[in-house]
C-alpha positions as YAML, in Angstrom:
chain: A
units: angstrom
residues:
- id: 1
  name: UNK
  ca: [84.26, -0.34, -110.26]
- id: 2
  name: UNK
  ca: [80.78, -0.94, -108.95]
- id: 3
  name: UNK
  ca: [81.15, 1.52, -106.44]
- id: 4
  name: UNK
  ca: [82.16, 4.30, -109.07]
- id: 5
  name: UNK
  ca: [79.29, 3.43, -111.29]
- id: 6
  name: UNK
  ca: [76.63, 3.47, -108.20]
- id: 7
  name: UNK
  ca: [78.45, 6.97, -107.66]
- id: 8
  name: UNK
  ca: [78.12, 8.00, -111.26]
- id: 9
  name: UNK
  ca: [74.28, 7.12, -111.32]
- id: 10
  name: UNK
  ca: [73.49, 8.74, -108.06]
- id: 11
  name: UNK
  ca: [75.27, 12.39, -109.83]
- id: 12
  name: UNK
  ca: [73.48, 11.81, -112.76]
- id: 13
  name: UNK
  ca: [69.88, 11.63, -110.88]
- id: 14
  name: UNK
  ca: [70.58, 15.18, -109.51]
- id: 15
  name: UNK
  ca: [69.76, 16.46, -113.21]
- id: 16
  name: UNK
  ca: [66.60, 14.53, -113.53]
- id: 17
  name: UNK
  ca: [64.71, 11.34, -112.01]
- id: 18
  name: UNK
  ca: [65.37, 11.56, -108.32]
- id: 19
  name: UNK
  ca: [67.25, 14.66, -107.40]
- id: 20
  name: UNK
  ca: [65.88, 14.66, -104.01]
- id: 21
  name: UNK
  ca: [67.28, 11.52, -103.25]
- id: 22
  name: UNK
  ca: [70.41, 11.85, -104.85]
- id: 23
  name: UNK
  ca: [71.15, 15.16, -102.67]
- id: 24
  name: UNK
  ca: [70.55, 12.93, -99.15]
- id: 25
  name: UNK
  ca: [72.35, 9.65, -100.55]
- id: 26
  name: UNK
  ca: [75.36, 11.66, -101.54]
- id: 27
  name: UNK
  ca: [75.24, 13.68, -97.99]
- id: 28
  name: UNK
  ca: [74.81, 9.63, -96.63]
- id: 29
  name: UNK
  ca: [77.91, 9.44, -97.61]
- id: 30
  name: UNK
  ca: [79.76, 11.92, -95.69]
- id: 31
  name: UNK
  ca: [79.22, 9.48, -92.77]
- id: 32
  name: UNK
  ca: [80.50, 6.11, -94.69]
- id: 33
  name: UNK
  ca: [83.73, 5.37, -92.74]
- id: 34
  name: UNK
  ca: [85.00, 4.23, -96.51]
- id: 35
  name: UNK
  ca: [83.71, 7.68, -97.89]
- id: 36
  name: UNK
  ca: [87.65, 9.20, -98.63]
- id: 37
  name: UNK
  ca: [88.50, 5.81, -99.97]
- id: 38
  name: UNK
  ca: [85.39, 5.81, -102.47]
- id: 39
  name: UNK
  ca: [85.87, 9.61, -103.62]
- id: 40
  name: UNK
  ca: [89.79, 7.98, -104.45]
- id: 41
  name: UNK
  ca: [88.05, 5.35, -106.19]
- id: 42
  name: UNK
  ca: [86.05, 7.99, -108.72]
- id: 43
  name: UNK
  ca: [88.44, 10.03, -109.25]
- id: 44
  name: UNK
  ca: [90.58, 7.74, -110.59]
- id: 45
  name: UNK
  ca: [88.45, 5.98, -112.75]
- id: 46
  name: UNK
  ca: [85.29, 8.30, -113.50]
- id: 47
  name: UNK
  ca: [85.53, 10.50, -116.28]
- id: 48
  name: UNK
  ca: [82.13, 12.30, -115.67]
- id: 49
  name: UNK
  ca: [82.78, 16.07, -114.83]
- id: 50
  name: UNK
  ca: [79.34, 16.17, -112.28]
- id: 51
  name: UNK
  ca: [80.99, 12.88, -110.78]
- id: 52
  name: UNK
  ca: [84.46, 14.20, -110.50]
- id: 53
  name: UNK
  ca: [82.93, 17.62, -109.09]
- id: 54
  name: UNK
  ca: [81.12, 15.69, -106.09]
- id: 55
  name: UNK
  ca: [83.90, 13.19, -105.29]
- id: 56
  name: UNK
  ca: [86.17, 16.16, -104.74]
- id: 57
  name: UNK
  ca: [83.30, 17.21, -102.26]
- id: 58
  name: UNK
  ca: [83.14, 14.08, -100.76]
- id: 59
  name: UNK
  ca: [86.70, 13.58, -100.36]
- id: 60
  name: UNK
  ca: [87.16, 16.83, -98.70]
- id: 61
  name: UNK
  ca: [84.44, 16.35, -96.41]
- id: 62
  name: UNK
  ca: [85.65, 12.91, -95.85]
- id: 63
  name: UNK
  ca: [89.20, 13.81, -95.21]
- id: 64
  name: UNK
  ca: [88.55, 17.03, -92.88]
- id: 65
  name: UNK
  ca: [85.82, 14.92, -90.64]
- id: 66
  name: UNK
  ca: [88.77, 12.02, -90.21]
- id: 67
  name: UNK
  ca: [91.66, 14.46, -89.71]
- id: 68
  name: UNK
  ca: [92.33, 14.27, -86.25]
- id: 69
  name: UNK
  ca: [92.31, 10.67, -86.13]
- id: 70
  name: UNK
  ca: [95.16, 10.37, -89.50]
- id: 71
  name: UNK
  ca: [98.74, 10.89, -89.00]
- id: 72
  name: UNK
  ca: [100.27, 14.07, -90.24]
- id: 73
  name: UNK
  ca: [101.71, 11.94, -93.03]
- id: 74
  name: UNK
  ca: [98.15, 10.80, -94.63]
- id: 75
  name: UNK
  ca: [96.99, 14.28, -94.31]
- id: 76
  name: UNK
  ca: [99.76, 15.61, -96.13]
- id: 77
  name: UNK
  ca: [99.42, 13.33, -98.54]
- id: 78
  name: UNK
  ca: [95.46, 13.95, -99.24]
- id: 79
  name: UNK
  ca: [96.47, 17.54, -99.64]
- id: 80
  name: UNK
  ca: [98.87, 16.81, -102.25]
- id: 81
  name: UNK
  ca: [96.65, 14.35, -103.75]
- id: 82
  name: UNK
  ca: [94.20, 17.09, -104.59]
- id: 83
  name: UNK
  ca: [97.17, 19.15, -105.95]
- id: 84
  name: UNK
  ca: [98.21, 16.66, -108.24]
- id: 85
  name: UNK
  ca: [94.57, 16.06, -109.15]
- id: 86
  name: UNK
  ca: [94.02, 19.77, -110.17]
- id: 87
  name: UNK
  ca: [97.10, 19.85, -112.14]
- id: 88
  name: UNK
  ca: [96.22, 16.54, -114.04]
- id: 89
  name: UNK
  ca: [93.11, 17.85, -115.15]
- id: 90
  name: UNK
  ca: [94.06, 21.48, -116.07]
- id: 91
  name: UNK
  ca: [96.86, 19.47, -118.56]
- id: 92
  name: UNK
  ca: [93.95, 17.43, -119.94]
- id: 93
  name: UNK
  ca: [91.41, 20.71, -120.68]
- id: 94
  name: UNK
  ca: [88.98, 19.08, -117.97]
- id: 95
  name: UNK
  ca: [85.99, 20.92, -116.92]
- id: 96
  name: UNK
  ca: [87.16, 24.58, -115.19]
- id: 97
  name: UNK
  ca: [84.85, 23.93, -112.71]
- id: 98
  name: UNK
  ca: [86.09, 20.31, -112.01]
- id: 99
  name: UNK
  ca: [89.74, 22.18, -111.63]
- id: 100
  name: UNK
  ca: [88.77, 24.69, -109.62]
- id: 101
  name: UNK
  ca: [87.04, 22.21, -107.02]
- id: 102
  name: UNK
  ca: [90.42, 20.16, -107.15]
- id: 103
  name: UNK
  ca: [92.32, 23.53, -106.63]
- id: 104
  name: UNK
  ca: [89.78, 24.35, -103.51]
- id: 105
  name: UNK
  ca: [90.01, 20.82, -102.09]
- id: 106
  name: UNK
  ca: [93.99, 21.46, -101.72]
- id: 107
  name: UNK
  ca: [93.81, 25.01, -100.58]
- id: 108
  name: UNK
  ca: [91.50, 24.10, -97.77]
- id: 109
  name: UNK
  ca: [93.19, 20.62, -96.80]
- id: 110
  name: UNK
  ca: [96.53, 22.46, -96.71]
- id: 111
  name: UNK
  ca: [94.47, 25.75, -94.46]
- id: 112
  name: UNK
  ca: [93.93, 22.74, -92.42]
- id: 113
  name: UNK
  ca: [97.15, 21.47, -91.77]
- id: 114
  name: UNK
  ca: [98.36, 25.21, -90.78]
- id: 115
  name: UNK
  ca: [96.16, 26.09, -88.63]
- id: 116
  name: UNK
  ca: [97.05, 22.53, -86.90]
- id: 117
  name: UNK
  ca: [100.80, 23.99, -87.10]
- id: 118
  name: UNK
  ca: [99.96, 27.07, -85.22]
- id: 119
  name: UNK
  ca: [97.98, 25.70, -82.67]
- id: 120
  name: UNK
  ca: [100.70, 23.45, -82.08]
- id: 121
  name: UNK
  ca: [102.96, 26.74, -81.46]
- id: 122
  name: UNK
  ca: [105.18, 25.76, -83.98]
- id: 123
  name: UNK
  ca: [108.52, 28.42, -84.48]
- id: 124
  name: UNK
  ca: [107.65, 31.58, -86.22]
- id: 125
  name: UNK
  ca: [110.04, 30.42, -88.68]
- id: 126
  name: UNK
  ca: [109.00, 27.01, -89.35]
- id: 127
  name: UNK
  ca: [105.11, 27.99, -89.76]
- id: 128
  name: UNK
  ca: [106.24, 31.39, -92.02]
- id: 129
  name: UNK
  ca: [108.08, 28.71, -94.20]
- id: 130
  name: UNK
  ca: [105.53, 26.74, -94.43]
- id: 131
  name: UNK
  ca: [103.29, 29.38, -95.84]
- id: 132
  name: UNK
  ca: [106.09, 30.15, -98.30]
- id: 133
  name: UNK
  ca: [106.51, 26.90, -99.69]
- id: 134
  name: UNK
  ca: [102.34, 26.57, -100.45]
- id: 135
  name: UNK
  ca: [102.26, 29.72, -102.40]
- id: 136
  name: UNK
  ca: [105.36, 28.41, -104.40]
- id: 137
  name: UNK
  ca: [103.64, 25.19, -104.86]
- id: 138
  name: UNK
  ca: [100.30, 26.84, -106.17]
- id: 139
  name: UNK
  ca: [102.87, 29.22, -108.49]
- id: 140
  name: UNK
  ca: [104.01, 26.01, -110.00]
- id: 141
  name: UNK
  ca: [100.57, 24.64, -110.31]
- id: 142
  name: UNK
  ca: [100.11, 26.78, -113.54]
- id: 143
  name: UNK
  ca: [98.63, 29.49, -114.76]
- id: 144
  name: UNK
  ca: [95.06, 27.41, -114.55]
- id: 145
  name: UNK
  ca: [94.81, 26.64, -111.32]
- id: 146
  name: UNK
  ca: [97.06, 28.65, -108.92]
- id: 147
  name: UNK
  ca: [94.77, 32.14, -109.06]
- id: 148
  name: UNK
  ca: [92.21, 29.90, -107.52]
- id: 149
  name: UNK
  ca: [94.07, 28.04, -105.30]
- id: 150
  name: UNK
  ca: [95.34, 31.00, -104.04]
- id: 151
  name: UNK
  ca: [92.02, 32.80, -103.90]
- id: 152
  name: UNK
  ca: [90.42, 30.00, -101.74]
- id: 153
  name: UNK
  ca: [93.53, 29.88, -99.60]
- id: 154
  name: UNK
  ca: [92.89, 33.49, -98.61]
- id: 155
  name: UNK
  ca: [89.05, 32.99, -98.48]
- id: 156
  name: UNK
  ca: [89.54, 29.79, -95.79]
- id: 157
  name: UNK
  ca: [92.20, 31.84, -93.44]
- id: 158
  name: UNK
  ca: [90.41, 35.36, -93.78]
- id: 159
  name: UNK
  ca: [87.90, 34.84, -91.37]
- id: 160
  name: UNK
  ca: [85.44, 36.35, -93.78]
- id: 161
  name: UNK
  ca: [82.90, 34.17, -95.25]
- id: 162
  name: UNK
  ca: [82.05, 30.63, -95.25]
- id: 163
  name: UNK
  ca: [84.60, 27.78, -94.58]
- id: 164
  name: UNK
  ca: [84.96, 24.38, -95.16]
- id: 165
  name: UNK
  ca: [87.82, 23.84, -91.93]
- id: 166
  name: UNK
  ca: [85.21, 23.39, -89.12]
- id: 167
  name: UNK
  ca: [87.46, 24.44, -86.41]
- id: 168
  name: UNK
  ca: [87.00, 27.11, -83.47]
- id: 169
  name: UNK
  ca: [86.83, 30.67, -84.45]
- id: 170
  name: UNK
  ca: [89.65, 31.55, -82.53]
- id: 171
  name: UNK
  ca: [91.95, 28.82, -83.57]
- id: 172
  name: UNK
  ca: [91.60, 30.40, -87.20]
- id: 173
  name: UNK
  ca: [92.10, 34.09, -85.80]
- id: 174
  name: UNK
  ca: [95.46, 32.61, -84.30]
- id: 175
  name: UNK
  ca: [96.24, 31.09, -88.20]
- id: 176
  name: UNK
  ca: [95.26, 34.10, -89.34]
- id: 177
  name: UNK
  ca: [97.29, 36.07, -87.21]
- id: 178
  name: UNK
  ca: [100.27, 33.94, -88.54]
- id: 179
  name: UNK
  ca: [99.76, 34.23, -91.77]
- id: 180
  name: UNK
  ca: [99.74, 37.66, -91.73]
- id: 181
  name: UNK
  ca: [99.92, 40.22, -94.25]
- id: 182
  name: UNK
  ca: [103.10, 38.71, -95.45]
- id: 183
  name: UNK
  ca: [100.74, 35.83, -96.74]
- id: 184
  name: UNK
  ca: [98.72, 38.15, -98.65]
- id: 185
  name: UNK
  ca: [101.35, 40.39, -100.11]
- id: 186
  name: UNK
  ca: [103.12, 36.88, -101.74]
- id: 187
  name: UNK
  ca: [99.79, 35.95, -103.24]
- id: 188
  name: UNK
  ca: [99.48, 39.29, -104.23]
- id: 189
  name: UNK
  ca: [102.52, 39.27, -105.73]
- id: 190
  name: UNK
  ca: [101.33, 36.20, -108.16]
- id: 191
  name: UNK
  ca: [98.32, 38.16, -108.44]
- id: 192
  name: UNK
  ca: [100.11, 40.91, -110.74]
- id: 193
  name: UNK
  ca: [102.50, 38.64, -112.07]
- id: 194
  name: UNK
  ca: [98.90, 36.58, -113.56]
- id: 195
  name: UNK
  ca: [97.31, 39.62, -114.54]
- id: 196
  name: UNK
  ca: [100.35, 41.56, -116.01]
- id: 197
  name: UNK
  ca: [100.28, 38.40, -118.45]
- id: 198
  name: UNK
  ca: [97.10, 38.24, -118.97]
- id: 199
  name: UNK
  ca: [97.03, 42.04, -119.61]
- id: 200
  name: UNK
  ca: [99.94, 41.47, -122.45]
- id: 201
  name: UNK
  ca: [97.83, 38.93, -124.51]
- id: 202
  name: UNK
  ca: [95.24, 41.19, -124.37]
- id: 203
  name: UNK
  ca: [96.87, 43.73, -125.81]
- id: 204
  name: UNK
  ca: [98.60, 41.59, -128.32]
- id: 205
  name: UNK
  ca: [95.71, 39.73, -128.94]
- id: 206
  name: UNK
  ca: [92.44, 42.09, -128.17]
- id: 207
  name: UNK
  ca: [91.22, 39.13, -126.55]
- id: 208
  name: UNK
  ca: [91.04, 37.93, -122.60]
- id: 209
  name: UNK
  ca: [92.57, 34.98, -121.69]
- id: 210
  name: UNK
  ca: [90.23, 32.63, -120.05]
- id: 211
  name: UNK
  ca: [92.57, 32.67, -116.63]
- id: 212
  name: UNK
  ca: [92.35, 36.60, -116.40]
- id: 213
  name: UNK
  ca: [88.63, 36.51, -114.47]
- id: 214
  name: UNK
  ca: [90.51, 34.04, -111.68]
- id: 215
  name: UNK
  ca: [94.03, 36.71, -111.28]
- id: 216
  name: UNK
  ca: [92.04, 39.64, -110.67]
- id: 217
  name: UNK
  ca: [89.84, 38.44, -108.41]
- id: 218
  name: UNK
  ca: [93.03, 36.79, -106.52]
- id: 219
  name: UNK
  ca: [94.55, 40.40, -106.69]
- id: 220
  name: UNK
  ca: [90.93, 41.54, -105.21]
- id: 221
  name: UNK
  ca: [91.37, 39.20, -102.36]
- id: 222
  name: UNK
  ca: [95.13, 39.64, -101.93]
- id: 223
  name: UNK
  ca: [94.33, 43.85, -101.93]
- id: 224
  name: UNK
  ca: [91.54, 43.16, -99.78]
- id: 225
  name: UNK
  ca: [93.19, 41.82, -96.76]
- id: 226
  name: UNK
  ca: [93.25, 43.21, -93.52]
- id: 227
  name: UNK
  ca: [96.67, 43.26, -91.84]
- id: 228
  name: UNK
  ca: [95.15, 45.17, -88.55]
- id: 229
  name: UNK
  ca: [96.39, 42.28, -86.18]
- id: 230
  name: UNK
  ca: [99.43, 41.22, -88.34]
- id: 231
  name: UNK
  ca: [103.05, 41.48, -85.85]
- id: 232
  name: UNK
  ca: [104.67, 45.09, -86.16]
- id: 233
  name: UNK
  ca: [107.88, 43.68, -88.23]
- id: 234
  name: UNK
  ca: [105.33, 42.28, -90.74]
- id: 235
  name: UNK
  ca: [103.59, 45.65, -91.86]
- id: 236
  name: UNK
  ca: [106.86, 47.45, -91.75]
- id: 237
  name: UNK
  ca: [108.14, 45.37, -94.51]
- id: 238
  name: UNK
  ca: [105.46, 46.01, -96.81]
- id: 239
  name: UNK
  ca: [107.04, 48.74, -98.00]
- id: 240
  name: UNK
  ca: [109.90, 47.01, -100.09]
- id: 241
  name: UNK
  ca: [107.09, 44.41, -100.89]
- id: 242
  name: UNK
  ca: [104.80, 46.55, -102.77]
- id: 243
  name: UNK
  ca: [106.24, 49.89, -104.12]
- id: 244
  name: UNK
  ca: [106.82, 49.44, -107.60]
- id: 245
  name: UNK
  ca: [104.29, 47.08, -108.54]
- id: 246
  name: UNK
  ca: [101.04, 49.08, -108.01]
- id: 247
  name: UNK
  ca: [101.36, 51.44, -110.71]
- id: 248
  name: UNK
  ca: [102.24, 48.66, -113.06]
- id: 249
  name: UNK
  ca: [99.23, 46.64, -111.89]
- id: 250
  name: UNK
  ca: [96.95, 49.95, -112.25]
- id: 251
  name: UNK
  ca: [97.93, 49.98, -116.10]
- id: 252
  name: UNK
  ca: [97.63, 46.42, -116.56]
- id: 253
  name: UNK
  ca: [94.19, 45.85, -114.94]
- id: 254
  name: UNK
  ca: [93.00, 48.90, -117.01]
- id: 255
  name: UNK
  ca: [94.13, 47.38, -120.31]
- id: 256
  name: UNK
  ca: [92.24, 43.94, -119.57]
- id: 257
  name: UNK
  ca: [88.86, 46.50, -118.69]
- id: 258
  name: UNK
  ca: [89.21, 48.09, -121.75]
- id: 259
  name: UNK
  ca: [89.43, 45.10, -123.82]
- id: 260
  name: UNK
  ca: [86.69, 42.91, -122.55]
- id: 261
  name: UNK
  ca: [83.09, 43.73, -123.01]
- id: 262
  name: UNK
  ca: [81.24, 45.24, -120.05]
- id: 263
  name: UNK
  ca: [79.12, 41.89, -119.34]
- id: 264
  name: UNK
  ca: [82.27, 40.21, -119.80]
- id: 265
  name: UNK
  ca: [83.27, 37.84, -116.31]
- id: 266
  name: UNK
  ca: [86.42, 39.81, -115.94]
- id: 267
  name: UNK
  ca: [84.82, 43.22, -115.81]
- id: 268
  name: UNK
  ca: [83.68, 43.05, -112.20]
- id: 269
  name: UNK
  ca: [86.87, 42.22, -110.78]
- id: 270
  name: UNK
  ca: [89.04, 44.33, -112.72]
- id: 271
  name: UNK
  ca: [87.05, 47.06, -111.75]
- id: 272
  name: UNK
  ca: [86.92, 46.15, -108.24]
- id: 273
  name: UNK
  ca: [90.46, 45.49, -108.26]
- id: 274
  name: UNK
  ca: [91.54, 48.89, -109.48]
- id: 275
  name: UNK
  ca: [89.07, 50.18, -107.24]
- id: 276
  name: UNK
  ca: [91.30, 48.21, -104.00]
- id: 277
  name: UNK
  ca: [94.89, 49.49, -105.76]
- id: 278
  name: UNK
  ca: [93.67, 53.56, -106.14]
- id: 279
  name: UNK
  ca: [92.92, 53.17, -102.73]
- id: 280
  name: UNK
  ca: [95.86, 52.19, -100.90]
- id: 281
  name: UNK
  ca: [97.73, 54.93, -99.45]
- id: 282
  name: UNK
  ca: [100.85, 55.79, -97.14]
- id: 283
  name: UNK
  ca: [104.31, 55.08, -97.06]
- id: 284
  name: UNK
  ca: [103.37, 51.17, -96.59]
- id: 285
  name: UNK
  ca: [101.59, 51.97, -100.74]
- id: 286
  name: UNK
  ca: [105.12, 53.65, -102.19]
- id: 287
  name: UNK
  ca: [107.75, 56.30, -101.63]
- id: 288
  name: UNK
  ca: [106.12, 58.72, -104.24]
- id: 289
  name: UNK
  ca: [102.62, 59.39, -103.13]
- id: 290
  name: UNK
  ca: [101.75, 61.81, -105.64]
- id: 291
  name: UNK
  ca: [103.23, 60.26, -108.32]
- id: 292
  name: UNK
  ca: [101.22, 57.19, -107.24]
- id: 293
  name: UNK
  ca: [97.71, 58.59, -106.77]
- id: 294
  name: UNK
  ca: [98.35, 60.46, -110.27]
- id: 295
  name: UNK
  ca: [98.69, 56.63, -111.97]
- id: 296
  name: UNK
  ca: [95.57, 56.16, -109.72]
- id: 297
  name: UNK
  ca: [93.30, 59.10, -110.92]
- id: 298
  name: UNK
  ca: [94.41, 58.11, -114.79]
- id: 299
  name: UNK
  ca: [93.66, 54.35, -114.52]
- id: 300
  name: UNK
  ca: [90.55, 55.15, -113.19]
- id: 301
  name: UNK
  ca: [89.69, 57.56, -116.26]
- id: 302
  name: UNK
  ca: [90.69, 54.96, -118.28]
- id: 303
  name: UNK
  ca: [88.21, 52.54, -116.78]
- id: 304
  name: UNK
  ca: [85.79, 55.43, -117.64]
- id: 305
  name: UNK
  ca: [86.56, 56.02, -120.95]
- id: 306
  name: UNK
  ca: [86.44, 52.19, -121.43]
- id: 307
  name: UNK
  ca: [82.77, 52.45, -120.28]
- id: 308
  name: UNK
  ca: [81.71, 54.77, -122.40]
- id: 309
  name: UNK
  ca: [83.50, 54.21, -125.60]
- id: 310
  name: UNK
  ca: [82.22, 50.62, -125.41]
- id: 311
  name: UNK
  ca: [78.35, 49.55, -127.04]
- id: 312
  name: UNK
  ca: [75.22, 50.56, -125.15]
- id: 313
  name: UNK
  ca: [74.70, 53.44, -122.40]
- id: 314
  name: UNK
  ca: [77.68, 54.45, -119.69]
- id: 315
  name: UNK
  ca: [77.80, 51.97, -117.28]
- id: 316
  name: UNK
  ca: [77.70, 54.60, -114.16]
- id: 317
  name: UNK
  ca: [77.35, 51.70, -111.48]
- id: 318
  name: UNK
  ca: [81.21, 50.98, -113.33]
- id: 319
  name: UNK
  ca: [82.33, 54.23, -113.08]
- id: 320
  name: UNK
  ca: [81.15, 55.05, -110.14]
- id: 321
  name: UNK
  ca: [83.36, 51.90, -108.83]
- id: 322
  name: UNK
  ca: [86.43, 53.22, -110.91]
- id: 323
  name: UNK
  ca: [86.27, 56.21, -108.90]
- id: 324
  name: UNK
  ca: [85.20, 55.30, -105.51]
- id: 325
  name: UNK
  ca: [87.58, 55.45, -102.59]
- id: 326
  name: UNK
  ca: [90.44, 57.43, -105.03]
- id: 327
  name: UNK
  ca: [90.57, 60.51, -102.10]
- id: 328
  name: UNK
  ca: [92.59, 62.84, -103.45]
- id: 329
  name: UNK
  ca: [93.82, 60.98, -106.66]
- id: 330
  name: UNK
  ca: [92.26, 63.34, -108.90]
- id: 331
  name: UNK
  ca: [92.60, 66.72, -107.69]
- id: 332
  name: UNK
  ca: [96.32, 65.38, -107.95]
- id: 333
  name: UNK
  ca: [96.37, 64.27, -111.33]
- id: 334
  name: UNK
  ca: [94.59, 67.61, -112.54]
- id: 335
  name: UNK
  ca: [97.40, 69.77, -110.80]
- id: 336
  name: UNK
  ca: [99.95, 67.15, -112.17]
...
């Protein structure tokens, strides 16, 4: 208890007394051979948010820097530790933020563990399973927490951005490489199912749910990845993956724009995520390429429409977002 209360103390000088010295005793801590065990310890017991936040931090850090030297078993279990975390606190209306650093910590802990699994040259099948059975586990997660997990999941394999794994560059690409598009087009696929709901209470309702902001930027990231370097029997099965869903996702990410208010949080990635969807294209997009970039053009003008219907000036930096990248979308749907 001690511990947790010297913890609490040190969080709470980072708003005021000491923040300096907060900042390097928490970062002190990263090197405490104990520092997993005391992040266990405040979580647990602490029911500060700030506190919470930072010991998910810590026990990341922690748990990442000790990895190689813990059996696959403990690492496993830290991973699911976070899980279960996240979960409790999403049932208990905790802090989002505290949720969505519970939901990172797993993500990146379980990134972790698979890139381990394909530098160990694991079977195709084995690893591809593996992948599988995290997205199913995020799914069941809840509607609260598995956009983000999801999201970070995506964000830690990409090899765009910063990450938390601190391994080689090329043992990612080869995790990467694994994953493959296959990866992306199942967390897409939770991606529409989050923001077709989300799209459904807004219409019933007139009002965003607060998870919407978190699926479409999921179906942002899940749109956004590049399958270049994913194996040839991967991309060819996209196909039967996507077609059919697009179109639906166009409408349903237009519905949420044109119900939240421009400076609303989900704004930006709606846009950006109809933006992504009226510009895929090719037989790997759908059977019916017209058809498809006619649903295009018109969710775009919807976006549009939403823009300038709603109070104060057109947004042009919005439409011009709606539109970009269409091609041909709307010389189609003017001849349709």
């Amino acid at each position: 208890m001690e511990a947790v209360a010297d913890f609490e103390r040190c969080v709470a000088l980072l708003r005021g007394g000491d923040p300096a010295g907060a900042t390097t005793a928490l970062l002190g801590l990263r090197d405490n051979p104990q520092c997993v065990d005391i992040a266990r310890a405040v979580l647990a017991r602490s029911t500060d948010g700030d506190a919470l936040f930072h010991a998910l931090a810590l026990f990341r850090d922690g748990a990442l820097k000790s990895w190689d030297a813990r059996p696959s078993n403990e690492r496993d279990a830290m991973a699911g530790a976070a899980l279960d975390f996240a979960r409790g606190e999403a049932a208990r209306n905790a802090p989002p933020y505290v949720t969505a650093a519970a939901a990172e910590c797993f993500a990146t802990l379980w990134a972790r563990g698979y890139v381990d699994a394909c530098a160990a040259d694991a079977h195709d099948a084995a690893v591809r399973r593996g992948r599988d059975a995290v997205v199913a586990v995020a799914a069941a997660g809840g509607a609260a927490i598995v956009a983000t997990t999801l999201s970070c999941l995506l964000a830690e394999l990409s090899g765009v951005g910063r990450t938390h794994l601190g391994v080689a560059r090329a043992r990612r690409a080869a995790a990467r490489h694994r994953f493959g598009g296959g990866g992306a087009v199942a967390c897409g696929a939770v991606a529409f199912g989050l923001v077709s709901q989300a799209a459904q209470h807004a219409k019933a309702t007139r009002t965003i749910p607060p998870e919407a902001t978190n699926a479409a930027l999921l179906c942002e990231s899940a749109l956004s990845w590049d399958a270049g370097d994913a194996p040839a029997h991967a991309r060819q099965s996209y196909p039967a993956v996507w077609r059919g869903r697009l179109d639906a996702c166009l409408d349903d990410c237009a519905s949420l724009r044109e119900v939240c208010a421009r400076d609303d949080a989900c704004a930006r990635p709606v846009v950006a995520s109809v933006r992504l969807l009226a510009a895929a294209a090719g037989p790997a997009i759908t059977s019916d390429e017209p058809g498809y970039r006619a649903a295009a053009a018109r969710a775009a003008a919807r976006l549009l429409h939403a823009s300038i219907t709603q109070a104060g000036p057109p947004d042009a930096e919005d439409a011009s977002e709606a539109f970009a990248d269409v091609g041909q979308a709307s010389d189609v749907a003017a001849a349709a």
